[in-house]
N, C-alpha and C positions, 0 to 999 in steps of 0.2 A: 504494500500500500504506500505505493512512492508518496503521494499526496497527501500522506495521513501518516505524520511521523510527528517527534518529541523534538523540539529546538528547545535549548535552556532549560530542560526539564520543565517543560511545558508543551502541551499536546495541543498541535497544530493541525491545521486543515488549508491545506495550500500556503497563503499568506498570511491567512488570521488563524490567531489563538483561539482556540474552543473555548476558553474559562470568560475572554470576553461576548462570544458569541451567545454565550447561558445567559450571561449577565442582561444583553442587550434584547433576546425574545425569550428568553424565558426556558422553564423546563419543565417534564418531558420534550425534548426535541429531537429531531431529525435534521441531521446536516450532510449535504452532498457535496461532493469535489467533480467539479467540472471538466478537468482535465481528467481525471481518473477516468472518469466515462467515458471520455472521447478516449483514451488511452485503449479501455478494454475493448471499442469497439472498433477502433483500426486493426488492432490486433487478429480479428476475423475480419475485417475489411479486406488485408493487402494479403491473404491466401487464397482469396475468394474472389477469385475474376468474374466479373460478367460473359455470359447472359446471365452466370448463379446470382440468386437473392440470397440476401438475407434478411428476417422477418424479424424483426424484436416481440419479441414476447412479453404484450401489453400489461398480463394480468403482473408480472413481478413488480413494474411498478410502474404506476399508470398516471402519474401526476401528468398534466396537459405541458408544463415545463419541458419537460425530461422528455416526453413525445415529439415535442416543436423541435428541440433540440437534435434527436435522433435522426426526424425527416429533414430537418436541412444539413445533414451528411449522410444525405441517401438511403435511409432503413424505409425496406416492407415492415411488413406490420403483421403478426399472428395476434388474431382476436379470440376470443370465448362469449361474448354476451352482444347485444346490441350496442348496451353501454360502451363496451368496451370501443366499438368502432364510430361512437358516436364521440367521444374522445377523442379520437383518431383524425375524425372532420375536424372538430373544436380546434386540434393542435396544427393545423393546416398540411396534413395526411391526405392522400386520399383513397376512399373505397378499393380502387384498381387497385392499389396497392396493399391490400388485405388479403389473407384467408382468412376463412371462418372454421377455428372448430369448435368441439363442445358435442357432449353426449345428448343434451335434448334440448337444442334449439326448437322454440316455439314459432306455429306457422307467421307470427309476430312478427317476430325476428328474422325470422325467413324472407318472408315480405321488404321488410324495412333495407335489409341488406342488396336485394335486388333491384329494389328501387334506385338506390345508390350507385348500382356499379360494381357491385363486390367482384372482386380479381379471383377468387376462389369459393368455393363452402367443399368444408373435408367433412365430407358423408361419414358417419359412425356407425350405420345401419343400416340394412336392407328397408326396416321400417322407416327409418329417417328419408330415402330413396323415393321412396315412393309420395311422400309428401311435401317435397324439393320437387319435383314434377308436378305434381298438385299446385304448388303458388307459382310456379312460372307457369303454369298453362293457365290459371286465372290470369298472370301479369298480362301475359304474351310477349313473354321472351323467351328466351334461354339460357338456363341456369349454367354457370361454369361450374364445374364438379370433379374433384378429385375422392378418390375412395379411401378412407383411414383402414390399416390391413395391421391387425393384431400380430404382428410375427412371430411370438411365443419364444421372447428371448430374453432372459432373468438377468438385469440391469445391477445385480447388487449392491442396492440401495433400500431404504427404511421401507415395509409394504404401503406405507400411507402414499408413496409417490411412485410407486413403481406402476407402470400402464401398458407395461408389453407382456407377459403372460397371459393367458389364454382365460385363466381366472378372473383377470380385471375387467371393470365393465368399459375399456376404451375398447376402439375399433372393432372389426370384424375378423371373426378368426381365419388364419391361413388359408383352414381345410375349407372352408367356404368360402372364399373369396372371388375364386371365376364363376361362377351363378351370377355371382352379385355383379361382377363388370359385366356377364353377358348383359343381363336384366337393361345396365345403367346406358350401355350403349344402344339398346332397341329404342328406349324410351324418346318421342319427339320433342322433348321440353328440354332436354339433357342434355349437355355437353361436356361430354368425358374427357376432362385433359389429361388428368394422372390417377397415382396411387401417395400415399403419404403413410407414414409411421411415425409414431413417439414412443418409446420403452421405458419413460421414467427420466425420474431429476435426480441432480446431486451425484450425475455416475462421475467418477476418478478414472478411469480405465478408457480407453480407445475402445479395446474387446469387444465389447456388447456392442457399441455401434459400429462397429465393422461387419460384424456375426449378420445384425439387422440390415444392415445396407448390402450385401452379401445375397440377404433371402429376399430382398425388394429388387434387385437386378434379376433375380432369378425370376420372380412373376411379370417382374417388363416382357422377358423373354418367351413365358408360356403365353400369354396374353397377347405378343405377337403371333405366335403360332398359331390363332386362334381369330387373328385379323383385327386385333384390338391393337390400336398403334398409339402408346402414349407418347405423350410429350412434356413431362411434370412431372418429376419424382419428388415429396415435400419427405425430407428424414430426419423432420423435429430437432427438437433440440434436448436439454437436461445436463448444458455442460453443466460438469464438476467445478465449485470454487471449495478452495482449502483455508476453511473455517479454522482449523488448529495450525494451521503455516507447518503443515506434516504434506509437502507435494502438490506438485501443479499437473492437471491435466494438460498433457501435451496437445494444443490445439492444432498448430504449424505438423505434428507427423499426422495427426488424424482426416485433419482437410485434404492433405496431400495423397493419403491413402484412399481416401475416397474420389477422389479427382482422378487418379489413376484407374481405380473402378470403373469412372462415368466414360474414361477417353474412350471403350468400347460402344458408348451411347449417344454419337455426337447428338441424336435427333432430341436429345432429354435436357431441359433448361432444372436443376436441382435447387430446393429451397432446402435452407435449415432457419432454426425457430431458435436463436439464444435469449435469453434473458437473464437468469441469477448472473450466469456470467459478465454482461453488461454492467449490471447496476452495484452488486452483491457489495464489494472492496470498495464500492466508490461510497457510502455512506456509512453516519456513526449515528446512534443516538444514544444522549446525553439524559443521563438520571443525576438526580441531587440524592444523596444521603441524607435521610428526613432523623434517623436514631441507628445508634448500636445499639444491639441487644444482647446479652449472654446470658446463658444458661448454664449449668451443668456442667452440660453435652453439646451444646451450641452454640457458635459464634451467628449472629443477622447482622447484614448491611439491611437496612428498612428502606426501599427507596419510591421515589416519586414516580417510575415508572410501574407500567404491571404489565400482566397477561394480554388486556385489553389493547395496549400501546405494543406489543410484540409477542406473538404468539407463539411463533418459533419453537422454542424449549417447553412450552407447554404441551403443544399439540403433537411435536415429534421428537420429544426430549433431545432437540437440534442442542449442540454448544457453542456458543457465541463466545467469542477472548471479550474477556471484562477491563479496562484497564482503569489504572485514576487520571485525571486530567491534569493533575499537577504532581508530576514525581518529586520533586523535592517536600517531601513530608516526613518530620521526626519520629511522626506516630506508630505504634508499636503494629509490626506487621501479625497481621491474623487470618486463621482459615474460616471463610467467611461465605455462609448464603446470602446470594444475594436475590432480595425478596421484594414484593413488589405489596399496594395497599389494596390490590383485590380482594374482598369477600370467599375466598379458594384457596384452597392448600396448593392445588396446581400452580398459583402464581408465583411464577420461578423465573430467573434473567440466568442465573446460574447456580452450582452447589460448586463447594468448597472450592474458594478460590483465595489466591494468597493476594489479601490488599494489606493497605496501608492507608487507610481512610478513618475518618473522622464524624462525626454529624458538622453536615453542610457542604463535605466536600462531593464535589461531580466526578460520575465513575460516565466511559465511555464505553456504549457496546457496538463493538467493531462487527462488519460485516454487515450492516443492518438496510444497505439501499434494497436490497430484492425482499419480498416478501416480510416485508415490515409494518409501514404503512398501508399497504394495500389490504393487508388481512386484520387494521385492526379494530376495534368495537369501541359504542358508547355504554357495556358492561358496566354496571353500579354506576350509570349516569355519571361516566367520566368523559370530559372534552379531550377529543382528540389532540396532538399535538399539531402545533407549524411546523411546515419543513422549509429549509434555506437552501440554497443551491449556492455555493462559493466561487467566486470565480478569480482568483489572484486575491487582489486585497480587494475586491468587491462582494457584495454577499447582498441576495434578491431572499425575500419573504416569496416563495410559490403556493405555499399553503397557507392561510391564516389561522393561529388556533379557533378554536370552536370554545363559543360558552353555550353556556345554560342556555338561552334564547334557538341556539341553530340545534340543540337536538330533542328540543320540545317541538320542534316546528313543526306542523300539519298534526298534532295530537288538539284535542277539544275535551273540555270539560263536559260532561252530562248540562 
């Protein structure tokens, strides 16, 4: 995290010092490094020649900032909801430049997306198929459509995120999958451009997506056989970022291996879908120490963050590096949970970690741009945080915190 280091034993984010960033909006917060982003995302930029896209992956973190930013250096766009692609427009995106996935899009969103333009919708389902024909033959258009193909290929990653077993409810599985492109290519609403896959997030290893892209060239090839001629291969995304600084996914051998793959495909334009890896290293967010607590048996950091503000290590006992904001502190180092003031024993940022904190000092939790804000709640009617986005020695409010007023909004008294 070139952008995210300790000058004078004090923790910085580009040019500015985080201690005064707290100071100046406040905490719980979210703070992003601008260069970091662009960093991560040239990184698969200059491996990735055109006609290849690549799709940012909306749902990791969908602030309209970070999207505006992304499409003025070029990024497609992978969406999941309407919302998501209606962001997309907001951030001055456009439609063309989406897929749509997602396991049950609504004839709503269906609609809405084709109204627009959508550049792709990645079918999940035979069922899904058939009602993707249904709203373009109501439009009177033709729907772009590529088919999500469950590969049955074990991502070894947490179950909560893994989506390529045959078990999971993504895509269509292998053994059924030519049905399903005969079906999609009869159909007169239909316009079959490819196939696509996702096997999960958080993978480390090239392997599994080699293995995957591997059995998705092999169905280009049966599916030619067969007079189905694609043109779109989408092979997801789920890079790996290294939350414990234990190893980087090699991105530079994996792209390369797969481009050696596709040279036998000149007719195949290939997307991949990153996002943790985009945003993940480029943001921190900032909790205050409200009390220490001891027990026993237990040291607590009591902090201003909770479950609500990042759900990460709740929901997937993910670990996030805890750090303090200002390392020059005399205070006596301790093995220390750090706890947040939700209503829930789940609300956890981390266990046993070695600080040196005080009440009132700010701990930073590193890794926290990808699925941070996006996944988090107004849980015990708590205001979400602002996020800032840094840039040199400048720093933009993209978020506003939220009071009381914006999350009572649309509820009514009897």
């Amino acid at each position: 995290m070139k952008s995210i280091s300790y000058s004078q034993q004090q923790l910085m984010i580009e040019q500015r010092d985080v201690a005064g960033l707290a100071a100046e909006y406040g905490t719980p917060l979210y703070l992003y490094s601008k260069q970091q982003l662009l960093t991560n995302w040239q990184k698969f930029r200059q491996f990735w020649p055109a006609p290849h896209r690549l799709c940012y992956a909306v749902k990791a973190n969908s602030n309209l900032a970070i999207l505006q930013l992304l499409a003025a250096h070029g990024a497609d766009f992978d969406i999941v909801s309407a919302g998501e692609l209606k962001r997309v427009l907001r951030a001055g995106g456009s439609a063309k430049s989406a897929v749509f996935s997602g396991v049950a899009k609504s004839a709503e969103e269906l609609t809405f997306a084709l109204q627009q333009g959508i550049g792709c919708i990645n079918v999940e389902s035979a069922a899904e198929l058939e009602r993707v024909e249904q709203v373009a033959q109501s439009l009177g258009v033709s729907a772009p459509v590529s088919l999500r193909v469950n590969p049955d290929v074990d991502a070894q990653t947490h179950p909560y995120i893994a989506t390529g077993m045959k078990a999971n409810k993504f895509g269509i599985a292998m053994a059924d999958a030519l049905p399903v492109f005969e079906r999609a290519a009869s159909l007169p609403h239909i316009e079959l451009l490819g196939a696509d896959c996702h096997i999960g997030s958080q993978i480390m290893s090239a392997a599994p997506f080699l293995d995957a892209a591997e059995r998705m060239f092999d169905l280009v090839e049966r599916l030619a056989t067969k007079g189905i001629l694609l043109t779109h291969l989408d092979l997801g995304g789920g890079f790996g970022v290294s939350y414990e600084d234990a190893g980087q996914l090699n991105v530079e051998h994996y792209l390369s291996q797969v481009l050696h793959m596709a040279s036998a495909y000149p007719q195949l334009t290939l997307l991949l879908e990153p996002g943790r890896a985009i945003v993940a290293d480029a943001g921190l967010m900032i909790t205050k120490v409200e009390y220490i607590k001891t027990s026993e048996d237990k040291h607590f950091a009591l902090v201003d963050a909770g479950m609500n503000d990042l759900l990460r290590p709740s929901l997937y006992q993910a670990w996030h590096d805890i750090i303090a904001v200002d390392e020059n502190k005399n205070c006596q180092d301790r093995l220390l949970d750090v706890v947040g003031p939700v209503c829930e024993t789940g609300c956890f940022l981390g266990h046993a970690r070695h600080l040196s904190v005080e009440q009132g000092d700010l701990l930073a939790v590193k890794h926290a741009g990808a699925y941070g804000f996006t996944m988090s709640s107004n849980y015990n009617t708590r205001a979400r945080p602002a996020e800032v986005l840094v840039d040199g020695e400048k720093s933009f409010v993209i978020r506003e915190r939220e009071h009381f007023d914006d999350l009572i909004r649309g509820e009514h008294l009897l």
